[in-house]
N, C-alpha and C positions, 0 to 999 in steps of 0.2 A: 225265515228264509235262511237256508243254509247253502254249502257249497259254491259250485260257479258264479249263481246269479249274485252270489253277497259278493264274491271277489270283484266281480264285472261292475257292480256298482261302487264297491270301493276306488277302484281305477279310475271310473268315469267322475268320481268326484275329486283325485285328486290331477287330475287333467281339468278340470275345470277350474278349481283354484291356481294352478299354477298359471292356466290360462291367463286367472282374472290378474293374477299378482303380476304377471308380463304386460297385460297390457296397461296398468297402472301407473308398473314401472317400478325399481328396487332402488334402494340406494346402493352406492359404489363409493370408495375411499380409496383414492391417490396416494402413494406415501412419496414425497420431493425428500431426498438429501439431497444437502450443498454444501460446497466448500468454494471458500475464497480465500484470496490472497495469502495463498501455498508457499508461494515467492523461492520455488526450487526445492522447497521442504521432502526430500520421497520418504529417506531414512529418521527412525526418533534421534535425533545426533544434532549436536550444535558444534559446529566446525569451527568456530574462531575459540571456542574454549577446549576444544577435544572432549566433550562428555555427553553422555547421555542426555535427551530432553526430550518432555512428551507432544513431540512434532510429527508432523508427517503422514502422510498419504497410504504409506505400508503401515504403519497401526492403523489407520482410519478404514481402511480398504479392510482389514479384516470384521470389523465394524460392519461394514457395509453388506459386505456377504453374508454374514448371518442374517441382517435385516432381510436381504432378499429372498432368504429359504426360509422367513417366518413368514412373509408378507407378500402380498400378490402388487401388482400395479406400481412399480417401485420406475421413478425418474429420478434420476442422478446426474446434479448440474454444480457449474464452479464458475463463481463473478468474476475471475479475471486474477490479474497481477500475479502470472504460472512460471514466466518461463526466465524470472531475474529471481537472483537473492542471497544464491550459495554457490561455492566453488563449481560445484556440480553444475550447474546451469551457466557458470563464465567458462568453463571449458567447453562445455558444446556451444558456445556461441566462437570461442578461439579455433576450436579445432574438428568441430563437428559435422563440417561437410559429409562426410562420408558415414556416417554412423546416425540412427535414426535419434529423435531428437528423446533428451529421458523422461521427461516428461510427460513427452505425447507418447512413448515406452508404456511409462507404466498407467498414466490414464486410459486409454486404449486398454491396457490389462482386466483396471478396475469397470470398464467400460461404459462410461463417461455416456452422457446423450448429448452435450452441448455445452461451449465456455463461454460467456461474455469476454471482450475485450479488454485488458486495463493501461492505462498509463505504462507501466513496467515490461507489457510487451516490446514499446518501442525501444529501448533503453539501446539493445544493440544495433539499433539498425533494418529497414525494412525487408533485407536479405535473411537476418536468421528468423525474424518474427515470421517471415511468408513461406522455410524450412518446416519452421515447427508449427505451422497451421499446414502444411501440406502432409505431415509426419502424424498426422489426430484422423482417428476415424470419423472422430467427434465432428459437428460444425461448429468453426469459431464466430461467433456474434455479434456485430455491432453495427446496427440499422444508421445513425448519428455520424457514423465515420464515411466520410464522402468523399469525392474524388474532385479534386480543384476544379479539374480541366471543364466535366460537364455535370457534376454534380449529383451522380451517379451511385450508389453504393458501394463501398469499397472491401466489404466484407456481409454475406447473408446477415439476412438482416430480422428471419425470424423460422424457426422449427415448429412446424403442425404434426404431432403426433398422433394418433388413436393407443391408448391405453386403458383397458378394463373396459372399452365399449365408448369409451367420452372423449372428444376431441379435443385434445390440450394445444395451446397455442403459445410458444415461448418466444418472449422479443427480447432479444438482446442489446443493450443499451450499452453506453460508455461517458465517463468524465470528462468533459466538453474542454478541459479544461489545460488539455496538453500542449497546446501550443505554443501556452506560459512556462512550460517544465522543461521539455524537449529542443534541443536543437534544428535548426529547417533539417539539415541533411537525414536527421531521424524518422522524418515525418513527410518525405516529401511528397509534392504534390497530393497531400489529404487537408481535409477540411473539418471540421466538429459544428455539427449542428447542436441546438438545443435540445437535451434530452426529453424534457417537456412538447416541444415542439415538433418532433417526429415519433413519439407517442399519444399524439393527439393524432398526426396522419394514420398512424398504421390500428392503432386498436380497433378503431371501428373497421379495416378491411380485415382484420384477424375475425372481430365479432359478426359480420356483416358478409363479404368475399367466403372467408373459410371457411365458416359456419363454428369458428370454435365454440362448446359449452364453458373451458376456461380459458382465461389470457393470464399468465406468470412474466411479469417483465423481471427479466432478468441483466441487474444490473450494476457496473464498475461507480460505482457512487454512493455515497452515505446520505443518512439526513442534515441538512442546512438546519435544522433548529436545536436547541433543549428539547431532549423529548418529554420535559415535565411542564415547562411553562409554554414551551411551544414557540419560545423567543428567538429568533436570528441568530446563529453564532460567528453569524461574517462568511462564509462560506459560500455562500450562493456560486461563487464563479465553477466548485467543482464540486456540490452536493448539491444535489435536483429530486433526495427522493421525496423530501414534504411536498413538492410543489408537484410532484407527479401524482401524488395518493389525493391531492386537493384539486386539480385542476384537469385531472384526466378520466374521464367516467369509463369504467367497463373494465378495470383493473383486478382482480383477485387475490393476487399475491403480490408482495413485492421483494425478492431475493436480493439483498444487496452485500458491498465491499466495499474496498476502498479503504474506509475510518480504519480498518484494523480493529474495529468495538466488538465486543458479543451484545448483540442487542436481541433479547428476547424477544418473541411475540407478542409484538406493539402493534396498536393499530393507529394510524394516523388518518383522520378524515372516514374512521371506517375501514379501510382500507390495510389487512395482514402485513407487516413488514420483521424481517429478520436478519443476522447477519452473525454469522460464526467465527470472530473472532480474524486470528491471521496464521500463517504458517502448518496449517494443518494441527490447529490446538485443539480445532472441536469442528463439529460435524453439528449442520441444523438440519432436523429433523420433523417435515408438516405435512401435515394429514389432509387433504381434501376431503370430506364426503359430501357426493351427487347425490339430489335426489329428482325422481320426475321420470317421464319418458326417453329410453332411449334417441339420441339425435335431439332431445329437448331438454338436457339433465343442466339445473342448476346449484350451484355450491349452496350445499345447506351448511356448512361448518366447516371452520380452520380452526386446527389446532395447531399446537408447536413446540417442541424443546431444544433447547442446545445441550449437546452430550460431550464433555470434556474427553482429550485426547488421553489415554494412560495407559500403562503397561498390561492391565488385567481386560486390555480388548485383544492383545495377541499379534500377531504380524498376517501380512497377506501374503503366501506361501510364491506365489507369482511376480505380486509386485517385488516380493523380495529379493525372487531370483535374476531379476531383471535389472532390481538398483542395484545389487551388491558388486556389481563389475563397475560401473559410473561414483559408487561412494569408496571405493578402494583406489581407484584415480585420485577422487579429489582429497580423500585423508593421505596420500601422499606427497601431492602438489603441496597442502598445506603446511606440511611438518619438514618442510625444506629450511636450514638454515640458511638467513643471506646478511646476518652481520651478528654483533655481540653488543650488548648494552651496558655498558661501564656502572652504571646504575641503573637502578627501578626507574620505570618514568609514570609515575603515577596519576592517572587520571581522576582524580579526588578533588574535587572545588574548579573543576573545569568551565565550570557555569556559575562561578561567584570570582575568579581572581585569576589572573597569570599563572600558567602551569608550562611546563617544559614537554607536554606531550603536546600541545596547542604550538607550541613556538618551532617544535621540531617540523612540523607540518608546514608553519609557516616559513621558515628558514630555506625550507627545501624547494618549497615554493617561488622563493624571490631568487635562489642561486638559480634556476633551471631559466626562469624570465629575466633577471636583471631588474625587478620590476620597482620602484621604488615603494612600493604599499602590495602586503599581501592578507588573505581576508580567509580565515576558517573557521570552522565551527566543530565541537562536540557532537560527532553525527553518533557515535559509539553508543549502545545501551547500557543502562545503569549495570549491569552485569558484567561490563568487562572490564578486566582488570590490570590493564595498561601493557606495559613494557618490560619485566620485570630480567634484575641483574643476571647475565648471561646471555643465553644463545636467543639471537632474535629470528624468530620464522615466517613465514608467509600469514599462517594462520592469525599473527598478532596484528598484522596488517591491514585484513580485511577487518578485524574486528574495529581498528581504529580508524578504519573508512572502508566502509559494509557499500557505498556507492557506483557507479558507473558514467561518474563525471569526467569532463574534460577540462583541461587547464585551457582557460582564455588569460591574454595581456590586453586590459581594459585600459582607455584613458578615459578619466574623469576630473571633475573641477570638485573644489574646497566644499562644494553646496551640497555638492550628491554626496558625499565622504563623510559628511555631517549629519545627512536626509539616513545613512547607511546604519550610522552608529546609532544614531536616536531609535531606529527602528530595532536593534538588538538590543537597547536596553528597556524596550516593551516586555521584555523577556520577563522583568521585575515588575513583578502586579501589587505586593506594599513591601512596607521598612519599618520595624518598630526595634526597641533595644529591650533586650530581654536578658538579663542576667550579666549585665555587662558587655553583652552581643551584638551585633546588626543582626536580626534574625529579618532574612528576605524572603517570601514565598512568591514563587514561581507565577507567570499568567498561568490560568487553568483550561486557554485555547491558544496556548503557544507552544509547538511542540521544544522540546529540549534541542531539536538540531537544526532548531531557528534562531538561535543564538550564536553571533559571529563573536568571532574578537579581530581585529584589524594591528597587523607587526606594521612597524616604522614610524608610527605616531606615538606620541604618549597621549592619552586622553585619561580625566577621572567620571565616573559615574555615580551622578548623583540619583539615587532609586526611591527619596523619599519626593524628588523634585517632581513637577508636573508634566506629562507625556508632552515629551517634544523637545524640551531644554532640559533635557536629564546631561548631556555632555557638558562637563566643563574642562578649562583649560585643555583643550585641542592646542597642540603643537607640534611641526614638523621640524625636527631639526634645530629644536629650540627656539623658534619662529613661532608665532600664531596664524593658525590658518584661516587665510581669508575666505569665501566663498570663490574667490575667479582664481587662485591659486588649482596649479592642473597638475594632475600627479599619471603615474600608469600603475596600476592596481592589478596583482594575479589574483584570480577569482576562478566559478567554475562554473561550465556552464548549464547549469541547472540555476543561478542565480541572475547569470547574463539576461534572463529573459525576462528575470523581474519577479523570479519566485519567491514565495515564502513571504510577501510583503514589504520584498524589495524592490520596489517599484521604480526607485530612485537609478538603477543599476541599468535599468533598461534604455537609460537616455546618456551613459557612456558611449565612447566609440571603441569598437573591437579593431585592434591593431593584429590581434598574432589569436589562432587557435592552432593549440599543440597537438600533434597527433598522440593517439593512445589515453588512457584512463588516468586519472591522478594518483591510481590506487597503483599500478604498473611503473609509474614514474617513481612514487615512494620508493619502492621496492627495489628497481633499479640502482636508483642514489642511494639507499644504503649499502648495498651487495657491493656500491662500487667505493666505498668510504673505509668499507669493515667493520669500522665501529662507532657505536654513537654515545654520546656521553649528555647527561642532563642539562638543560641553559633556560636560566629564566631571567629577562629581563624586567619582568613589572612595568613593562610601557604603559598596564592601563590595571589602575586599581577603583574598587566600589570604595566611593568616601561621598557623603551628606556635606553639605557644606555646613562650616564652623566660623561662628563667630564669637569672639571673646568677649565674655558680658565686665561692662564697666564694673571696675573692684570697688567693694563698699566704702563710705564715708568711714575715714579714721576719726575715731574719737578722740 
């Protein structure tokens, strides 16, 4: 058989296979990038030290673009905590009315499908958060966050897409756990459901109602255990994702934030989970592929990588052109002179002993309150490098409180002041002497800027003693403090609420909350001083308590 009838037959057979392969069904592969907890990150730059860093949403976005002209089916999602963290983002929250927000600028660029909500949304306030969710093409996320009055959702609460033919369904969740963090005026009239508990409602009407083939919860929270033993790390009140991968059936993925970890493709309960790190360090990277009938396709495989943020990904030509006017702002704002530093103030053993960059803070603190007891912490990253002799700038400022706290004047009694300090010398996990040393290592689920020191008291910390009676000799004034002894305490309100495991703080009474950020009022007070000059008083030193062994029998 030659000519027409072989070609006609040819045809007809490969219309028949394709036929048969259609209606068997093909597989399909989704590629998910994510990013979370950006926290303002656009440009590779770290602003409180002035120098390059490999951060940010314009390296990453160039990233992304090429994955998208190698790869078909490409969804591009971010867990939350967007729109605090760098100058850039405290400017559009001071002065941003009028100008679109940069964030939702350049995600919008990058073009984003969708943000879960985080924590650090609320930081400024429900006016700039409801700006920059109005300013996003994107839908902002969070099924969990309700509305007091009737209970209502107070943000979409889930995205049904069609992609490559398969119906994806993304829930957007949120860290239950803000109510402890945030001030009322932050947060008002909203409520936080259990993440667990309103992913038990809605999965099945995502699997059920929408007909999705997946569900991707995407969401502002980490895992509550060890991902090796699978043990509790105390967390539960603001990581829900084990208990989602365990208690919630019909899940696919689970895209998380929050921890600031890179946690590879783990599976908990069965169950994909990931999380790209923080500030736009790295981009996670997961493959879906469906197999089965169209409208019937199920995930036959998840795979996964995280791809560190670096110079040899390039810049996003767009998003660049978009930051480079909002990071020329704030590399101004930051390199403002507003006093001189007589000396270095060196943040070195800030979390073992009395340092004058801790006192500074706290000094400042008790002249603006009058307050008799003032309460700070080492919030700064191991990376910054204090105060150094010379012209003091804004940039040094934030780095020494990176925050968007509020000064409250607490009153408290002798018990809570005692319940306050026990709980920062948790901080100390053992004590052994090593070379003539106290060598202390740290807890290994406490973070560094959970660690208070408290000005007006002298106290010693004993870190080899047993959790709870690690303070000794507490005294005010040369006094011993009793427990009904009542002081008024500057603090901040991030801790008024009882954070960080300060529970104790929560059953003060709030006499004064100051207008503006404690980071503004620093800044302030020095600009208005001129100059500052190092001061350590040693109110509170690490000492083991000593007992002098009886001298031997003289012969």
């Amino acid at each position: 058989m030659t000519g027409r009838p072989r070609l006609f037959l040819t045809l007809l057979a490969v219309l028949f296979t394709s036929a048969r392969l259609l209606a068997a069904g093909s597989s399909v592969t989704i590629t998910i990038l994510q990013t979370t907890d950006v926290h303002g990150r656009l440009m590779p730059w770290d602003y409180s030290r002035a120098a390059e860093d490999n951060v940010g949403l314009v390296r990453l976005g160039a990233a992304i673009e090429r994955i998208r002209k190698e790869t078909p089916n490409v969804l591009l999602l971010d867990a939350g905590d967007t729109i605090q963290g760098t100058p850039v983002t405290y400017l559009a929250a001071r002065n941003g009315k009028n100008i679109k927000h940069p964030m939702a600028a350049v995600m919008n660029a990058l073009k984003f499908d969708a943000m879960a909500v985080g924590n650090h949304e609320f930081n400024y306030g429900l006016d700039v958060l409801r700006k920059a969710e109005k300013d996003s093409s994107f839908p902002w996320l969070s099924a969990n966050t309700l509305r007091s009055s009737d209970g209502r959702p107070a943000f979409q609460e889930y995205l049904v897409k069609s992609i490559g033919g398969v119906r994806v369904g993304i829930l957007g969740l949120t860290t239950p756990n803000i109510p402890n963090w945030e001030p009322e005026e932050n947060r008002a009239g909203l409520k936080w459901e259990d993440p667990v508990v309103t992913a038990s409602r809605l999965v099945p009407v995502l699997k059920n109602k929408e007909k999705c083939e997946a569900v991707i919860v995407l969401i502002h929270s980490g895992p509550e255990v060890d991902l090796v033993s699978l043990a509790s790390d105390g967390t539960e009140g603001e990581n829900r994702v084990y208990r989602l991968a365990k208690d919630v059936p019909g899940i696919d993925v689970i895209l998380t934030g929050h921890t600031h970890r890179k946690i590879p493709l783990t599976r908990l309960h069965g169950v994909p989970v990931i999380q790209p790190g923080r500030w736009g360090d790295t981009l996670a990277r997961v493959a879906l592929t469906f197999s089965g009938k169209a409208g019937k396709r199920t995930v036959a495989s998840v795979t996964g990588e995280l791809i560190p943020n670096g110079a040899e990904m390039g810049l996003h030509a767009e998003g660049m052109r978009l930051s480079e006017p909002y990071h020329k702002e704030a590399s101004e704002f930051m390199d403002r002179v507003i006093a001189e530093a007589k000396e270095t103030f060196s943040p070195a053993g800030a979390r073992s002993s009395d340092t004058a960059i801790l006192d500074l803070v706290n000094d400042i603190q008790l002249e603006i309150t009058g307050a008799d007891l003032s309460m700070a912490a080492p919030l700064f990253s191991f990376r910054y490098e204090g105060l150094k002799k010379g012209p003091v700038r804004v940039r040094d400022i934030f780095g020494l409180y990176p925050y968007e706290n509020q000064l409250v004047l607490l009153e408290i009694n002798g018990e809570i002041l005692r319940a306050v300090l026990e709980r920062a010398a948790e901080y100390y996990s053992s004590a052994s002497w090593k070379d003539g040393k106290l060598a202390i290592e740290p807890h290994p689920r406490m973070p560094s800027y959970a660690f208070e020191t408290v000005q007006g008291v002298s106290y010693r910390i004993d870190p080899s003693a047993p959790l709870g009676s690690r303070i000794k000799d507490l005294t005010f004034k040369g006094r011993p403090v009793s427990p009904s002894d009542t002081f008024t305490l500057a603090t901040n309100s991030y801790r008024v609420q009882g954070a960080g495991g300060y529970d104790a703080l929560a059953k003060g009474k709030v006499l004064k909350r100051f207008s503006g950020e404690i980071r503004e009022q620093l800044i302030e007070h020095m600009r208005n001083k001129g100059t500052v000059e190092p001061r350590v008083d040693h109110n509170w030193i690490v000492a083991p308590d000593v007992v002098l062994a009886p001298a031997p029998p003289r012969g």
